[in-house]
C-alpha positions in Angstrom: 27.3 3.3 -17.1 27.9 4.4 -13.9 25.0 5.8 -11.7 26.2 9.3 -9.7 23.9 10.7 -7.3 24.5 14.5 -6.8 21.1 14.8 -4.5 22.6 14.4 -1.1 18.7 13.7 0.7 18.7 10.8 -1.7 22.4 10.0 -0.7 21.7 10.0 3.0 18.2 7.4 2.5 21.0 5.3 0.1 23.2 5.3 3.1 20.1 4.6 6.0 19.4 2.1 3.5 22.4 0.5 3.2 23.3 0.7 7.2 19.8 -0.9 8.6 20.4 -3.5 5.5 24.2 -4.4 6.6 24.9 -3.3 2.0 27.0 -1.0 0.9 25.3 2.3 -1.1 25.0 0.2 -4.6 23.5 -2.8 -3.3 21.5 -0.9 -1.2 19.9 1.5 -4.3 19.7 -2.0 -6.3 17.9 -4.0 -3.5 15.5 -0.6 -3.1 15.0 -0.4 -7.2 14.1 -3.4 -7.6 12.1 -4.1 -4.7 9.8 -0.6 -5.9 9.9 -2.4 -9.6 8.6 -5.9 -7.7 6.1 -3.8 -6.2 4.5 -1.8 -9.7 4.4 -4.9 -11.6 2.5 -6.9 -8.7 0.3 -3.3 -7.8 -3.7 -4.5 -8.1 -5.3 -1.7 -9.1 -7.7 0.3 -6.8 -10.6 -0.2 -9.3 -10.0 -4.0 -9.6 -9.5 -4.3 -6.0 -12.8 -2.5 -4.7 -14.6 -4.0 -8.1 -13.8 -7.6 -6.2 -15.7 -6.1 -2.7 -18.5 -4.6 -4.3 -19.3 -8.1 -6.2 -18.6 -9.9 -2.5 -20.9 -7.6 -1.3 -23.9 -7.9 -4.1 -23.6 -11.7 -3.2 -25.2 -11.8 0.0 -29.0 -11.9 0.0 -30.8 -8.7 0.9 -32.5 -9.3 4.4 -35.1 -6.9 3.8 -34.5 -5.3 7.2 -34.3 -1.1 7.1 -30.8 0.4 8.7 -31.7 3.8 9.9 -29.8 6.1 12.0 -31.2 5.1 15.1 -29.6 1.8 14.0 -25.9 3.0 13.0 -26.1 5.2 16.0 -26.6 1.8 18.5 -23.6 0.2 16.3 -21.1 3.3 17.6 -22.6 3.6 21.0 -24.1 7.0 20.2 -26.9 7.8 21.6 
């Protein structure tokens, strides 16, 4: 079944597609569908992803050391 677009903003990105991609208008929709559908189906979740940094994080031993303002302030040059 043919697909007929009727929105012409998503016309003109088809055609800005399909120009910088050297594709006509179908080829270029295809390449951009399934490039988006690549893109869910390999998507790590945010949880997962900061779940993997907190555990990096809890890793490294505690050095015991307080971190006060004076401290952050030295680490952005404010004084």
């Amino acid at each position: 079944m043919p697909l007929n677009i009727r929105d012409e903003e998503v016309n003109q990105l088809a055609k800005r597609l399909a120009a910088r991609k050297g594709l006509n208008k179908t080829d270029a929709v295809r390449v951009a569908l399934e490039n988006e559908l690549r893109r869910l189906d390999e998507a790590v979740p945010l949880r997962e992803r900061v779940r993997v940094i907190q555990q990096r994080i809890r890793r490294r031993p505690a050095t015991g050391l307080a971190a006060d303002k004076a401290f952050y302030d030295d680490l952005s040059d404010e004084h």
